[in-house]
C-alpha positions as CSV (number, residue, x, y, z in Angstrom):
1,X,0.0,0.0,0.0
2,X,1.6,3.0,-1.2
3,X,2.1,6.3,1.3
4,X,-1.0,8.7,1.7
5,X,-1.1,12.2,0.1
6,X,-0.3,14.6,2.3
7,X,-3.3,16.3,2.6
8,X,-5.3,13.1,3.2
9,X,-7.3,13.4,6.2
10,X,-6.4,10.7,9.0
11,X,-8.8,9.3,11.0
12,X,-8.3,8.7,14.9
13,X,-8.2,4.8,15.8
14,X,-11.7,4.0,18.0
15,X,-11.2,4.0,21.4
16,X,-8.3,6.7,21.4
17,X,-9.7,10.3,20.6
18,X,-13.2,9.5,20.9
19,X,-13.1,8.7,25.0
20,X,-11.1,12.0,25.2
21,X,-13.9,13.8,23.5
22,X,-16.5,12.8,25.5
23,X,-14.4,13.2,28.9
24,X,-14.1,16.5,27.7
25,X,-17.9,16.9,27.2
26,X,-18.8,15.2,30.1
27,X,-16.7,17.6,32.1
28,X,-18.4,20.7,30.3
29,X,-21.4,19.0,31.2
30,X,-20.3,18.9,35.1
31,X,-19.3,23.0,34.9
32,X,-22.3,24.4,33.3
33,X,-24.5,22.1,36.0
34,X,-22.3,23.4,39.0
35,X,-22.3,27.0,37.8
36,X,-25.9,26.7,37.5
37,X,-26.4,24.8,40.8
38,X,-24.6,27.5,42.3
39,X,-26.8,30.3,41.0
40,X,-30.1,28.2,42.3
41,X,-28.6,27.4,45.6
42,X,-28.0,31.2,46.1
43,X,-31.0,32.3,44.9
44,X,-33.2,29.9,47.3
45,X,-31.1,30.8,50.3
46,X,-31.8,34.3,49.8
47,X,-35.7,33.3,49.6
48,X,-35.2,31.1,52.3
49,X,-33.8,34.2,54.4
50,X,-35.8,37.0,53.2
51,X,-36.9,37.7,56.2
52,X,-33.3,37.9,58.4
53,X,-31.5,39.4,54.9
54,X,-34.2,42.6,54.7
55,X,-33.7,45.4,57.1
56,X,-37.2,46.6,56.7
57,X,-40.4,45.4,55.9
58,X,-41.0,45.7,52.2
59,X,-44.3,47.2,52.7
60,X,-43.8,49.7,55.2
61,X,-43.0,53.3,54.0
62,X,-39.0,54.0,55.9
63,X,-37.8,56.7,54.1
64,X,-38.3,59.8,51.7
65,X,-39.1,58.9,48.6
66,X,-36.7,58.1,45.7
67,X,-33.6,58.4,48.2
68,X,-30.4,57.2,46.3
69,X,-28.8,54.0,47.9
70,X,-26.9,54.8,51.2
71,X,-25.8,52.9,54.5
72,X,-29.1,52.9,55.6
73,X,-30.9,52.0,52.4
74,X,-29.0,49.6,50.2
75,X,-30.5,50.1,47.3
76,X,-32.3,53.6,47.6
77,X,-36.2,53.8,48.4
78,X,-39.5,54.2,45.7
79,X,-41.5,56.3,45.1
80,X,-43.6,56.0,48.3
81,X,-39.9,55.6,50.5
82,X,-40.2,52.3,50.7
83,X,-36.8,50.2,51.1
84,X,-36.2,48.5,47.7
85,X,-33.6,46.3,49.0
86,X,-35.8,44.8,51.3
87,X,-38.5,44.5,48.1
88,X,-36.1,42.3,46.1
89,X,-35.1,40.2,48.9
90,X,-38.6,39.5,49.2
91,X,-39.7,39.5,45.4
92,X,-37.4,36.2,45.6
93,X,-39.9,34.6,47.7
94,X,-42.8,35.2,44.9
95,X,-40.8,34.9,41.9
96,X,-39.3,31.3,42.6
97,X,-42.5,30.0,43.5
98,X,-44.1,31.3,40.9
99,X,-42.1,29.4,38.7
100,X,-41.3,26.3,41.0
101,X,-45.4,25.8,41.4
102,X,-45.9,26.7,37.3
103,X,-43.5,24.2,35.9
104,X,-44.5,21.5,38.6
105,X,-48.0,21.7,37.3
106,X,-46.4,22.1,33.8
107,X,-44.3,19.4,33.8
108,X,-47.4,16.7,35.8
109,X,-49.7,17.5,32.7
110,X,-47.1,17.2,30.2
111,X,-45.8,13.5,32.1
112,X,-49.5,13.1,31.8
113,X,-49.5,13.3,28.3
114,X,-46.6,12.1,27.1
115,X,-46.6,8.9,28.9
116,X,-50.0,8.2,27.2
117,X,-49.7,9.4,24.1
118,X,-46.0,7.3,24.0
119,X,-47.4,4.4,25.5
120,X,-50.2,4.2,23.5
121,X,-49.4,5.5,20.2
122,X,-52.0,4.8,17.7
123,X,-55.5,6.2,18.5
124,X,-55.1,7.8,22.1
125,X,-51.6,8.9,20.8
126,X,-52.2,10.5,18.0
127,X,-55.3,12.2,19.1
128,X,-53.1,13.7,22.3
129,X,-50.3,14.8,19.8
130,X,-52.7,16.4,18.0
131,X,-53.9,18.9,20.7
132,X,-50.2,19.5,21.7
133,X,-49.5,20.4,18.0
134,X,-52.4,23.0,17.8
135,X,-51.0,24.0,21.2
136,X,-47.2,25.1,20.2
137,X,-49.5,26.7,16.4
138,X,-51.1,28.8,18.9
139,X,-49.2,32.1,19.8
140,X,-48.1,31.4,22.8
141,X,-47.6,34.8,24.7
142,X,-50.7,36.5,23.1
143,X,-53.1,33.9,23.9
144,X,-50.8,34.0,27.7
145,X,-52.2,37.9,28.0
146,X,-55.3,36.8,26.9
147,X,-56.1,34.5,29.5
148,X,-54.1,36.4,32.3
149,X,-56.4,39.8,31.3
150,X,-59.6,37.7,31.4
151,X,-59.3,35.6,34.8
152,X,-58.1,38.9,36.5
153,X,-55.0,39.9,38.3
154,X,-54.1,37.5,41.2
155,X,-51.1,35.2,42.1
156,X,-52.8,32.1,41.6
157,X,-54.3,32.9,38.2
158,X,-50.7,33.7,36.6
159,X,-49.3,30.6,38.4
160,X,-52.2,28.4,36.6
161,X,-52.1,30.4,33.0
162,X,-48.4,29.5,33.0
163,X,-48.6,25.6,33.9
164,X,-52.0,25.3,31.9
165,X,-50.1,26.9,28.8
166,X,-46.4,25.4,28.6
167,X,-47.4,21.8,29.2
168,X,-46.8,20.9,25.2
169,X,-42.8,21.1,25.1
170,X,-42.7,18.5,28.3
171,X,-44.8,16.2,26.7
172,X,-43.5,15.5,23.4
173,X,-39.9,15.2,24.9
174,X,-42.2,12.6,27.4
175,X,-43.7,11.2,24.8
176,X,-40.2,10.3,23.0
177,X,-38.8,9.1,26.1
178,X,-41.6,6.7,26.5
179,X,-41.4,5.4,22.9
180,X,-38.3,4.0,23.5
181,X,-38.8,2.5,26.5
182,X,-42.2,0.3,25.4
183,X,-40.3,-1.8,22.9
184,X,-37.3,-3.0,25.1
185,X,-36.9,-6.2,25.4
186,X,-37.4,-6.4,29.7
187,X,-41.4,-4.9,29.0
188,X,-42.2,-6.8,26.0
189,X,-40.8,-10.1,28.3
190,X,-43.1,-8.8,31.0
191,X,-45.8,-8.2,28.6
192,X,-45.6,-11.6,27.3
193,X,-45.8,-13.0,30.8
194,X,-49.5,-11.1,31.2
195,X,-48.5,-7.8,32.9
196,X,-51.1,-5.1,32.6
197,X,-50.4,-2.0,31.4
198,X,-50.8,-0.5,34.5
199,X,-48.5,-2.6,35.7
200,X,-45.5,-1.9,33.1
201,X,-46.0,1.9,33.0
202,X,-46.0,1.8,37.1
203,X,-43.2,-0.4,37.4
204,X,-40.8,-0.1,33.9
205,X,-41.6,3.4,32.5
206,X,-42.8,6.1,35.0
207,X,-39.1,5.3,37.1
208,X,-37.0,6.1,34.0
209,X,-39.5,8.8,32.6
210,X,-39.4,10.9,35.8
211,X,-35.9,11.2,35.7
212,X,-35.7,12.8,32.1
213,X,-38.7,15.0,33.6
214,X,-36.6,16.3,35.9
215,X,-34.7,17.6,33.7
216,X,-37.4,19.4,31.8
217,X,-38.7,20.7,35.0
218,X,-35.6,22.5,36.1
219,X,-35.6,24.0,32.4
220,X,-39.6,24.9,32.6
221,X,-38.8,26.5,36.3
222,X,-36.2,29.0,34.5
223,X,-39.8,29.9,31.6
224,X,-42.0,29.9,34.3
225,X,-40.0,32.9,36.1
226,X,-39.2,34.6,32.4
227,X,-43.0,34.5,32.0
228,X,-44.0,36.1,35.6
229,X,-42.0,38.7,35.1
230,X,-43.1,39.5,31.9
231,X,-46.9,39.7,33.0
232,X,-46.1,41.3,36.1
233,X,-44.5,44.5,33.7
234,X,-47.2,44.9,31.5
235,X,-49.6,44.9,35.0
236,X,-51.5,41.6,34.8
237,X,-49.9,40.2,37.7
238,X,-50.8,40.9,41.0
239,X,-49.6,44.7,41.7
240,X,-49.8,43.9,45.6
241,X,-46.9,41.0,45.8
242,X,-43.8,41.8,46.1
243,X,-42.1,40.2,43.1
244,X,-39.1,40.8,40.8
245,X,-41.8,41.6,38.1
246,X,-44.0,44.2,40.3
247,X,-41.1,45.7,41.2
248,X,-40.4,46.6,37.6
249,X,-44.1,47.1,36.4
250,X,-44.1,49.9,39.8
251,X,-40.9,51.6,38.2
252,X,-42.7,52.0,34.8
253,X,-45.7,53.5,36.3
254,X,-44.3,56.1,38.5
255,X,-42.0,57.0,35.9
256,X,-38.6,56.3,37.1
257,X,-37.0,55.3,33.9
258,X,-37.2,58.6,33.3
259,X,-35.6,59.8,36.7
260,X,-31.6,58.6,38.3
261,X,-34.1,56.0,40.3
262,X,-33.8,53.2,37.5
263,X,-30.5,52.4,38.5
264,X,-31.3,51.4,41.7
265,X,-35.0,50.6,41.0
266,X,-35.1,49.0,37.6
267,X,-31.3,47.5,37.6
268,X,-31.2,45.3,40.4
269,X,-34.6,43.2,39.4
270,X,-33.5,43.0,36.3
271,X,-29.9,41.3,37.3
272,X,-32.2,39.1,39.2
273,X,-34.8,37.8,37.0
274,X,-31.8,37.2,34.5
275,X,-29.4,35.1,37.3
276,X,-32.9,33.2,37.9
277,X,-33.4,32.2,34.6
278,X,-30.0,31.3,34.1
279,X,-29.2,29.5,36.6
280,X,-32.3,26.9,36.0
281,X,-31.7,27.1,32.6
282,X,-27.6,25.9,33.3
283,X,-29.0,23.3,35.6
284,X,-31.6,22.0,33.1
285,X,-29.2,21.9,30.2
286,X,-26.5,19.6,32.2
287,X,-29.6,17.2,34.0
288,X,-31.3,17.2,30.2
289,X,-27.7,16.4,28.6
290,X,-27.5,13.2,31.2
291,X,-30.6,12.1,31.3
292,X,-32.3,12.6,27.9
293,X,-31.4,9.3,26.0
294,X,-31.6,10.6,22.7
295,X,-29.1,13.2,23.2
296,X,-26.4,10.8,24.8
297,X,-27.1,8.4,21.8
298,X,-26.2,12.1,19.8
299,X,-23.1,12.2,21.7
């Protein structure tokens, strides 16, 4: 065999570079989770201790209004003097579980769903697929308003327009994970032996399907908060919580984007909502890389 050119392209024996490659992903993998860990850890804590972390209460008026930050006000005061600090140490609280409580019932419809509609994929399958299809046609953030404007301005009705809305994603990615578990060779032995189907999804598909919901659910928690906030600006959240979103929809009404205030009113709920989102998102993308079948067979 005679010598290559030498601009022939040489590939790497298996088993040498490839093992190196996915080490190298796998470790990615491990930073982006931790980073993201971090940022949720933090976050919770500082929900956790709202109440130590605050100097004031958020509600009661401790200042002259619009006061710049200082020692005694961290972050300045609003309009009405009260402590903003105090307001976004607080607006954690909300904000997390407004999305914790969204995506959960997101993510228990979508399992729902997808475990069905995977499980039994012909008639009850396709009909289920069918409604989550119209679903993701529909615009999604117009038909949001519309249902958040009509069922009136309250905690509990953003928390249900969100889960009710942002099921579809969670249970196709369900649905796919279910698929190819039903054909393994350990269910169709058990199904052979007379299992129910009860029995099989029970037993053989709801342990392996929960943990690639997990995933989806850390990733639906990181919407769930995007979405809050974004109703909470344009006022169809409720104005009376103290949330990362009020706190911005309050400095758009009383004008302080056009005043020195929206750098200590408008800034620092912003930075949050953004770490919040990220952080969940970081965490979703390193479970979903581990967990999520299809994208390790990818890898």
């Amino acid at each position: 065999m005679g010598p290559l050119p030498a601009d022939a392209a040489v590939e790497p024996a298996p088993g040498v570079a490839q093992p190196a490659t996915r080490q190298g992903r796998r470790r990615t993998d491990g930073v982006i989770g931790a980073v993201g860990l971090a940022i949720v850890v933090g976050l919770v804590l500082v929900a956790v201790l709202a109440g130590v972390l605050s100097p004031y209460d958020p509600a009661e008026r401790v200042g002259r209004p619009f006061l710049p930050p200082g020692p005694e006000h961290p972050l300045g005061t609003n309009d009405i003097g009260q402590d903003l600090f105090s307001e976004l140490v607080h607006g954690a609280r909300v904000s997390l579980t407004v999305g914790v409580v969204a995506a959960l019932m997101s993510i228990l419809i979508g399992t729902i769903v997808g475990v069905l509609a995977g499980f039994y994929p012909r008639r009850l399958g396709a009909a289920l697929m069918r409604g989550v299809d119209l679903l993701l046609v529909i615009p999604f953030l117009p038909l949001l308003i519309i249902l958040a404007a009509y069922l009136g301005r309250s905690l509990w009705t953003t928390v249900v327009v969100i889960g009710l809305l942002s099921w579809a994603s969670a249970a196709r990615i369900i649905r796919s994970g279910v698929i190819s578990l039903r054909d393994r060779d350990h269910i169709l032995a058990a199904r052979t032996m007379g299992a129910s189907d009860r029995h099989l999804v029970r037993r053989h598909v709801l342990p392996m399907v929960l943990l690639l919901a997990l995933g989806v659910f850390v990733q639906a928690t990181s919407a769930a908060i995007l979405l809050e906030a974004a109703l909470s600006f344009l006022g169809l959240g409720d104005p009376l919580q103290k949330s990362w979103g009020t706190m911005l929809y309050w400095a758009q009404v009383r004008g302080a984007f056009l005043t020195p205030a929206w750098l200590w009113w408008v800034v620092p709920p912003g930075l949050m909502i953004a770490a919040a989102a990220l952080g969940f998102a970081l965490l979703g993308f390193s479970m979903e890389q581990r967990l999520n079948p299809r994208l390790r067979r990818s890898r």
